[in-house]
N, C-alpha and C positions, 0 to 999 in steps of 0.2 A: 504494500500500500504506500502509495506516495502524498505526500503533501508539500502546495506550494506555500512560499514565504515570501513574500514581498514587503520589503521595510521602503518607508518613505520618508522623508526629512522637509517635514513643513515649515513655511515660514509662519515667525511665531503669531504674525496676525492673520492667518489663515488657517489659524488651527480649530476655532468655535465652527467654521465654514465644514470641517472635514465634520469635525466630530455629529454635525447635525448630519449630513450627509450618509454616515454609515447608519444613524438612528433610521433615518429613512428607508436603509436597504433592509435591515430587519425587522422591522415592519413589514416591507411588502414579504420578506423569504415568511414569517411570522402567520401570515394571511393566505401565501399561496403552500406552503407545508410543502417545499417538492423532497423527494424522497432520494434516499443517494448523497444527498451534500451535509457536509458539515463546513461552517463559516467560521470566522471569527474575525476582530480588532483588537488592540491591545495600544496601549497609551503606553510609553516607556514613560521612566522617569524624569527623562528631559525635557520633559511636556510638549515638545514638537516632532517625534519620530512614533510613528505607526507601524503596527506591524501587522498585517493581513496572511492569515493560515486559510487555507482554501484544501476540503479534499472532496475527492466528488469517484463514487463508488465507480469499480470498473464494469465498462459496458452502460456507464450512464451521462449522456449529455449535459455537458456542464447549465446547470436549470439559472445561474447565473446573468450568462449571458445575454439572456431572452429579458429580464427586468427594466424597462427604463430608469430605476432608481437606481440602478448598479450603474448603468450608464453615467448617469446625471454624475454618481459617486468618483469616477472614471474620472469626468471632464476636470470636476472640483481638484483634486488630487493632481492633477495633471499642470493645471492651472496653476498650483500652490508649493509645487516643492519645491525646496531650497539647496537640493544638491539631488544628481542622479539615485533612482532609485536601487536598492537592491534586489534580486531576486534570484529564489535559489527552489528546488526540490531537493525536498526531504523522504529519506525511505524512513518509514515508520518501524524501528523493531521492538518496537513492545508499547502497549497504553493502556490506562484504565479509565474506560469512560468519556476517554478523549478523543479519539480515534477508531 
C-alpha cells in the first residue's frame, strides 16, 4: 500500500486561505463518503507548512479528483506557496487504524 505526501510551505498570510480551503474539501469527501480513500492535513509546527497524506485503495479511482472543492483547494495552494512543494510516496509497512 502506498501513500502520497505532499508538504507545502505557505506564505504566512495565506495560511487562514489554505486552512478554510481543506475545511471545504472535507466536507464535501464528508457528504459524498467515496469508498477506497483515506485523506488527511496536518499543520506543522511552523504554522505555514502543510502536509497532505492521500491513499486511495488499489483498483480504485482516485474519488479526489472528481470534487470541485479539491480543485478550488488545488488552485489556493498553488497560489500560496512560498517555496516549491514537496512530494514523495510512501510504502506503508505497518499501521493501526491509519492506513
Amino acid at each position: 500500500m502506498e501513500v502520497l505526501m505532499v508538504r507545502s510551505k505557505i506564505r504566512a498570510d495565506r495560511v487562514a486561505d489554505v486552512e478554510e480551503a481543506v475545511n471545504k474539501v472535507l466536507l464535501a469527501l464528508d457528504a459524498a463518503q467515496p469508498q477506497g480513500l483515506r485523506y488527511a492535513s496536518l499543520l506543522a509546527p511552523d504554522g505555514d507548512t502543510f502536509v497532505a497524506l492521500r491513499q486511495v485503495d488499489e483498483g480504485v479511482d482516485n474519488p479526489l479528483s472528481e470534487l470541485p472543492e479539491y480543485k478550488d483547494l488545488l488552485e489556493i495552494v498553488e497560489g500560496s506557496r512560498a517555496a516549491a512543494p514537496v512530494v514523495e510516496m510512501w510504502t506503508v509497512t505497518g499501521s493501526y487504524r491509519l492506513f
